[in-house]
PLY file of the C-alpha trace (Angstrom):
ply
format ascii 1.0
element vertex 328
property float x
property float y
property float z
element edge 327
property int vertex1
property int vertex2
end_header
70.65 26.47 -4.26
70.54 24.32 -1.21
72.04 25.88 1.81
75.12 24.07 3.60
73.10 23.38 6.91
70.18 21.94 4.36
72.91 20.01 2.46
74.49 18.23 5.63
70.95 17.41 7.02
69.82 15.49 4.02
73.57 13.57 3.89
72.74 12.87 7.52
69.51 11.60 7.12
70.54 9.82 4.04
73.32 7.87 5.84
71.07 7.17 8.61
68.27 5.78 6.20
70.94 3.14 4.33
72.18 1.93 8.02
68.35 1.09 8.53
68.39 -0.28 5.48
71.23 -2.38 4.94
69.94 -4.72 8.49
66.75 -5.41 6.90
67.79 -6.46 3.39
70.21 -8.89 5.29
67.68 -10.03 7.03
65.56 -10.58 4.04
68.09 -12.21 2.10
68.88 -14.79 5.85
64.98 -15.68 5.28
65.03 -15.85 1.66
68.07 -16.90 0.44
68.46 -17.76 -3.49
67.14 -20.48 -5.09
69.52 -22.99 -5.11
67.70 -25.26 -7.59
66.21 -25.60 -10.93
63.40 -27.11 -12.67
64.34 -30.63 -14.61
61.02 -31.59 -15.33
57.81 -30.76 -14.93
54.43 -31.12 -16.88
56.61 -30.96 -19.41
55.55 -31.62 -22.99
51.78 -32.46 -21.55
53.41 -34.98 -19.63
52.05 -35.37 -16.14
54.88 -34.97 -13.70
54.91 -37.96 -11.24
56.95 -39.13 -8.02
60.30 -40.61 -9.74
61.61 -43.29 -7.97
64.70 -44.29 -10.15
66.48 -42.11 -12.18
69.21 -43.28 -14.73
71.00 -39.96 -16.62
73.23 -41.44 -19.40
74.32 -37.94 -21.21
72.51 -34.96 -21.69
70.63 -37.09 -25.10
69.47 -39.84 -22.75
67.68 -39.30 -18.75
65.10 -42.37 -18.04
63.09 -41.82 -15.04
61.09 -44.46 -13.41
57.84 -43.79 -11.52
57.04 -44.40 -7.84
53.71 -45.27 -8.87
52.33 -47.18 -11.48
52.97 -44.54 -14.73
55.94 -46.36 -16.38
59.42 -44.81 -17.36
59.85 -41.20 -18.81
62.33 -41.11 -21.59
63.88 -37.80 -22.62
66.17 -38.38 -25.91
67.40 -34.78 -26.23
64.61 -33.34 -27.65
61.33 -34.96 -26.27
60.00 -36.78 -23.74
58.47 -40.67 -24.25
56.37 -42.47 -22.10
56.40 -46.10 -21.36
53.83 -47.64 -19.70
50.99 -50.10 -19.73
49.55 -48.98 -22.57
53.21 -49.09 -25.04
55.00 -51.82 -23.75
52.27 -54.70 -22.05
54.26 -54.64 -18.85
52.81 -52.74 -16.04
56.21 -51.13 -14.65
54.65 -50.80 -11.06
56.99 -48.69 -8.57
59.92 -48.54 -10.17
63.12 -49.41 -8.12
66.31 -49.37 -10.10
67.61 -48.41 -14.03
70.89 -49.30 -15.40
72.50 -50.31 -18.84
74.57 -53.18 -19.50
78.00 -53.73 -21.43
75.81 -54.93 -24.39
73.62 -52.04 -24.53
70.30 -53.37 -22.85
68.47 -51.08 -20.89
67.13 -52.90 -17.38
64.42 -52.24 -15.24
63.29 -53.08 -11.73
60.74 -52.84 -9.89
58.34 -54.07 -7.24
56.99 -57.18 -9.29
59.23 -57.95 -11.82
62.65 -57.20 -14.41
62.26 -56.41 -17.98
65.15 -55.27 -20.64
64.80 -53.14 -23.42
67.10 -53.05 -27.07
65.90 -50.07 -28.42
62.96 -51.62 -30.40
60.83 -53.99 -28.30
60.54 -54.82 -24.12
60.87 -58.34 -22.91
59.73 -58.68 -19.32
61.75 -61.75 -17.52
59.42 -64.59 -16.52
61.64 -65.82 -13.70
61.30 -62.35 -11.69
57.44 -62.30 -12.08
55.73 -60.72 -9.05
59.54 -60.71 -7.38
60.22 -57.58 -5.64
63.66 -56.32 -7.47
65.13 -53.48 -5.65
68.49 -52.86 -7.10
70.30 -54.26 -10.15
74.30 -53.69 -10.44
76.07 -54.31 -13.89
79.49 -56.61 -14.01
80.26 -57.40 -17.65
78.76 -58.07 -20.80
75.76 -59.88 -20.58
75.89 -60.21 -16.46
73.88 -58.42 -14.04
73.76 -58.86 -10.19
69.86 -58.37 -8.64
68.98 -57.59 -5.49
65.37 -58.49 -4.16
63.21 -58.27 -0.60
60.72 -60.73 0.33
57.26 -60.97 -0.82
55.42 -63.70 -2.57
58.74 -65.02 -3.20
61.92 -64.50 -1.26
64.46 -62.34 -1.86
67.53 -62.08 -1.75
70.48 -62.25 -4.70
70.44 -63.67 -8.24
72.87 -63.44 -10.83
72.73 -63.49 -14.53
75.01 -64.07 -17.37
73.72 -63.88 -21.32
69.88 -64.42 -19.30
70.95 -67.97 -17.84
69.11 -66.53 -14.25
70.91 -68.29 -11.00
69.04 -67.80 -7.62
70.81 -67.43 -4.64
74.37 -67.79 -6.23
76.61 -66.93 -2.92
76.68 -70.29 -0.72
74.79 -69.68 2.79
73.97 -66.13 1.97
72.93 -64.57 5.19
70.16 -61.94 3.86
66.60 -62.04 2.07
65.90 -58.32 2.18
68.61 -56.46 0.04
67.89 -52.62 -0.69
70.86 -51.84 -2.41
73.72 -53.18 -4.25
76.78 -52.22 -6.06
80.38 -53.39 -7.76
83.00 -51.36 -6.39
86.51 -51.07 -9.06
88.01 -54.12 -7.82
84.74 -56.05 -8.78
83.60 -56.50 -5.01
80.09 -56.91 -4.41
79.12 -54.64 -1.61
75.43 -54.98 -0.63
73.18 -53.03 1.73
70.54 -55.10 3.59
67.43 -54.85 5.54
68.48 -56.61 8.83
71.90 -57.32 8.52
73.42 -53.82 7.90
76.23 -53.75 5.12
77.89 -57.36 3.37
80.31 -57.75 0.87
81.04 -60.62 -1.61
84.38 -60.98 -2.80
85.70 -64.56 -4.60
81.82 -65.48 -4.06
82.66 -65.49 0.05
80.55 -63.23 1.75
81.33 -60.83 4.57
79.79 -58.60 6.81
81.60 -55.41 6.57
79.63 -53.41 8.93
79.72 -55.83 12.29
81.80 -54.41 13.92
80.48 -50.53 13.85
78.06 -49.49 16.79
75.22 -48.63 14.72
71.70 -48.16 16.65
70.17 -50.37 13.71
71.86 -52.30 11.21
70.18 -51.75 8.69
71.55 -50.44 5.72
69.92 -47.95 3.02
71.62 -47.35 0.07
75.16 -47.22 -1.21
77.62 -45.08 -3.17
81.02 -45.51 -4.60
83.54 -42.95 -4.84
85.76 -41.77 -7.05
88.78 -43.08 -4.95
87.29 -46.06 -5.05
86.38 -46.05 -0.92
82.25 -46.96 -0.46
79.40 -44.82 1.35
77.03 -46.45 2.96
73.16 -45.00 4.30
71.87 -46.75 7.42
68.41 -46.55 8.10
69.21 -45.08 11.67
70.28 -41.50 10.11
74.08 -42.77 10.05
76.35 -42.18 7.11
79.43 -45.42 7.38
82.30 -44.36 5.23
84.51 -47.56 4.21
88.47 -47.53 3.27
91.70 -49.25 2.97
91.94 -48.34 6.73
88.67 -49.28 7.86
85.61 -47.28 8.59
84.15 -43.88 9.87
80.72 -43.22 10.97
79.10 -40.08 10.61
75.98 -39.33 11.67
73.74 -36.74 9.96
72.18 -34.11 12.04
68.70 -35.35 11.52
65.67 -37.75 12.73
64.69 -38.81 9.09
65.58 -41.77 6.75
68.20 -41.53 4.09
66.68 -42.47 0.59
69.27 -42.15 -1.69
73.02 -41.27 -1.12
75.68 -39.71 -3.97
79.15 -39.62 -3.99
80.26 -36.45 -6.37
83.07 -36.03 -8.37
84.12 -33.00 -5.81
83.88 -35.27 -2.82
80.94 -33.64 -1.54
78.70 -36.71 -0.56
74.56 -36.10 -1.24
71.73 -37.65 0.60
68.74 -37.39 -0.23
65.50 -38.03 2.84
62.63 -38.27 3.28
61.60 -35.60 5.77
64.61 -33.13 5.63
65.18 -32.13 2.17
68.85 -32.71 0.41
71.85 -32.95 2.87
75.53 -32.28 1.39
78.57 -33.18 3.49
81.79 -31.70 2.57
83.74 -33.80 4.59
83.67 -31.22 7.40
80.36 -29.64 7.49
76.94 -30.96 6.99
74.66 -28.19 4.72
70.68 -28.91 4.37
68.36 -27.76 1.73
65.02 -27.42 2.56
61.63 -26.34 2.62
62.36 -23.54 4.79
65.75 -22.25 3.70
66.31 -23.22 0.21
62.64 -22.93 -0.74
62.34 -26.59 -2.32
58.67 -27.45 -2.66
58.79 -30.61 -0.75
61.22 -31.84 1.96
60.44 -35.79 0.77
63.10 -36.29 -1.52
62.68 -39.62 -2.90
65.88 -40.53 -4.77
69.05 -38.83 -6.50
71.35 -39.41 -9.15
74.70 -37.85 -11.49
73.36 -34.94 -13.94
74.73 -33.36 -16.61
78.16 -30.56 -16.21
78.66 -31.29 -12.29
74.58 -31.08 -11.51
72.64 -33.39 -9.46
69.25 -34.65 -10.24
66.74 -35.38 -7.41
63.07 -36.21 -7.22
60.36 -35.19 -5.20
57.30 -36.74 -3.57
55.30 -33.80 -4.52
56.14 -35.21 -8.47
58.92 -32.89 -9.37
62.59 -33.34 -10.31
64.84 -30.44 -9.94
68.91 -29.92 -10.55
71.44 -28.25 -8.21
75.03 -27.87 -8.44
77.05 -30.78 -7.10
0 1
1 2
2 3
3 4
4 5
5 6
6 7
7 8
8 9
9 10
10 11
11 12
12 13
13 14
14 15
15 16
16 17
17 18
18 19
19 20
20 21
21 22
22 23
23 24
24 25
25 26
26 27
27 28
28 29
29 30
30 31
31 32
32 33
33 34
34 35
35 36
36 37
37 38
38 39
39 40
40 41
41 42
42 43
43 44
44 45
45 46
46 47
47 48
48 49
49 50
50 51
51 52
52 53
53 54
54 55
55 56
56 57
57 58
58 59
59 60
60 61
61 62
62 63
63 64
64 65
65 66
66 67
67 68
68 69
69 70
70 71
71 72
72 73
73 74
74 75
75 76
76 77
77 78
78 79
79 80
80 81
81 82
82 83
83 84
84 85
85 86
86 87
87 88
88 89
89 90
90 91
91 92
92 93
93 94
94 95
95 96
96 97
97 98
98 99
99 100
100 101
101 102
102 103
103 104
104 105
105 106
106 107
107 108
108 109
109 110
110 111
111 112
112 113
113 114
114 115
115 116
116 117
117 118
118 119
119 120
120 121
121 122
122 123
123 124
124 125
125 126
126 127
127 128
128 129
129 130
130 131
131 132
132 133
133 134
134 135
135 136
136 137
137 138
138 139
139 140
140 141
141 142
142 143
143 144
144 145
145 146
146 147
147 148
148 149
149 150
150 151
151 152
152 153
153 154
154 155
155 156
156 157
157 158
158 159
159 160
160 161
161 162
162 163
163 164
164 165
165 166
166 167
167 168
168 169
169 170
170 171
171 172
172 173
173 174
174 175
175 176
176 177
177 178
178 179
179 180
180 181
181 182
182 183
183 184
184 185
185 186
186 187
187 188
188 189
189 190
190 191
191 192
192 193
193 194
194 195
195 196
196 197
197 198
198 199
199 200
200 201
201 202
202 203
203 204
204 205
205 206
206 207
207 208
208 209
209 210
210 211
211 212
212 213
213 214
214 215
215 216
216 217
217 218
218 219
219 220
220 221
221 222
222 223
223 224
224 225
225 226
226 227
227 228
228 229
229 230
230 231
231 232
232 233
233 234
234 235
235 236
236 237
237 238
238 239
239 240
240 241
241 242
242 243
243 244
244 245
245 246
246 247
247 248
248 249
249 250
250 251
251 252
252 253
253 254
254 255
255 256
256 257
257 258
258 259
259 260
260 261
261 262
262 263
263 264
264 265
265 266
266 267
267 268
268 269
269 270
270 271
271 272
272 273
273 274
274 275
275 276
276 277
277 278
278 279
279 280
280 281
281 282
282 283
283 284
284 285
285 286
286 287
287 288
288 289
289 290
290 291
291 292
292 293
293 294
294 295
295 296
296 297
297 298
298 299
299 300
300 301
301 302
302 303
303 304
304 305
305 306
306 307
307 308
308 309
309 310
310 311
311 312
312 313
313 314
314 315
315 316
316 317
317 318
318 319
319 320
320 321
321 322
322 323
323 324
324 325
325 326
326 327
């Protein structure tokens, strides 16, 4: 039998062991926290993965993501994965912008030359958006669509649509050619997020600009998100969050150097940005939280868009070609 003297020594050297122990598994876990994040696709199926640029999540029996580059729209019904491309459809879906579906139940697509809708059976690419660069398309009633374009070979700018009757710049004296983003709010006002002229609205087909009176360092806007409450977040291109209200506006500015790609608005209130040098940001409302390369171990910190999931996840993409889930 152990002695007592024996017996105290090894408690004593056993409590001094765990207090030299306990430090550096903190430590460890500070440096490697848990993974935050979870594989949504990848190589999937033999399916190459690929930079998505546009990602439209119906239900979990219906995600469509659109490539950055020139591989066409992934289609994942619930149980496998469909490719459209060149080679299925005719159309050559290069860098795809935007996604949405209409009242009627046509699927749209945008992207840096051109607009094309799909019923379920058969594509039809729009001849009046031909080598037009369409960067965002917003839905307001059955069988209208609002587009947003940037110059190119042709200018950009808005259009409207109603049952494919195509009107080019609808709003009298519009001020803007190079739209990035736009988006109905409840009350059916257009809110739209341009190149040079930071943030306009349309409302009664009068246009506005709702951000000229903020002290931005640039004016021009990013992308755009609508809240729950029905108040609109807007991502300027000079790392500035603008939040718009009944009362007016706040400005928040987001800890970082980097362009904002993509900006959420979740059903919590946290608000989601996604950049493209410095990983996901969340704001709470309070506190600004980043996940990155270095503490949430993502695989890339150029995070090229973001969009609602399924159960209260968010899906974003990667440069690298990955798109991963996290918890809203």
């Amino acid at each position: 039998m152990m002695n007592t003297s024996l017996m105290l020594r090894f408690l004593l050297q056993s409590i001094v062991g765990c207090l030299l122990l306990f430090p550096s598994c903190k430590e460890k876990n500070e440096e490697y926290p848990p993974v935050v994040w979870n594989d949504f696709f990848f190589n999937a199926q033999h399916i190459a993965a690929r930079p998505v640029s546009a990602i439209l999540n119906e239900n979990n029996h219906s995600v469509w993501l659109g490539s950055q580059g020139g591989e066409g729209l992934l289609h994942f019904d619930g149980y496998s994965w469909k490719v459209f491309d060149y080679e299925t459809t005719g159309i050559d879906f290069d860098s795809i912008t935007c996604i949405t579906r209409d009242g009627n139940g046509l699927l749209w697509v945008g992207w840096k030359s051109g607009l094309a809708k799909y019923d379920g059976t058969s594509w039809t690419r729009i001849g009046q958006f031909n080598n037009r660069i369409v960067t965002s398309l917003s839905v307001a009633g059955l069988g209208s669509l609002w587009i947003g374009m940037k110059s190119g070979e042709f200018p950009g700018g808005l259009a409207y649509g109603l049952d494919n009757q195509w009107v080019f710049d609808p709003i009298p004296d519009f001020p803007s050619t190079e739209i990035n983003a736009l988006m109905l709010d409840f009350e059916q006002v257009l809110w739209i997020a341009t190149q040079d002229l930071g943030i306009i609205k349309v409302k009664n087909g009068t246009w506005k600009k709702a951000s000229e009176a903020i002290p931005l360092i640039t004016q021009h806007g990013s992308a755009l998100a609508l809240s729950s409450d029905g108040s609109i977040w807007a991502a300027m291109l000079s790392q500035q969050l603008v939040h718009f209200d009944k009362s007016g506006f706040t400005l928040f500015n987001t800890g970082t150097s980097v362009q904002v790609t993509g900006i959420f608005s979740a059903e919590n209130g946290n608000i989601w940005c996604s950049t493209s040098g410095a990983g996901l940001l969340k704001f709470d409302g309070k506190n600004w939280t980043s996940f990155n390369m270095g503490n949430a171990r993502l695989p890339s910190n150029d995070v090229l868009t973001l969009a609602k999931g399924d159960s209260g996840y968010l899906l974003f993409s990667l440069k690298n070609g990955q798109v991963l889930s996290i918890k809203q």
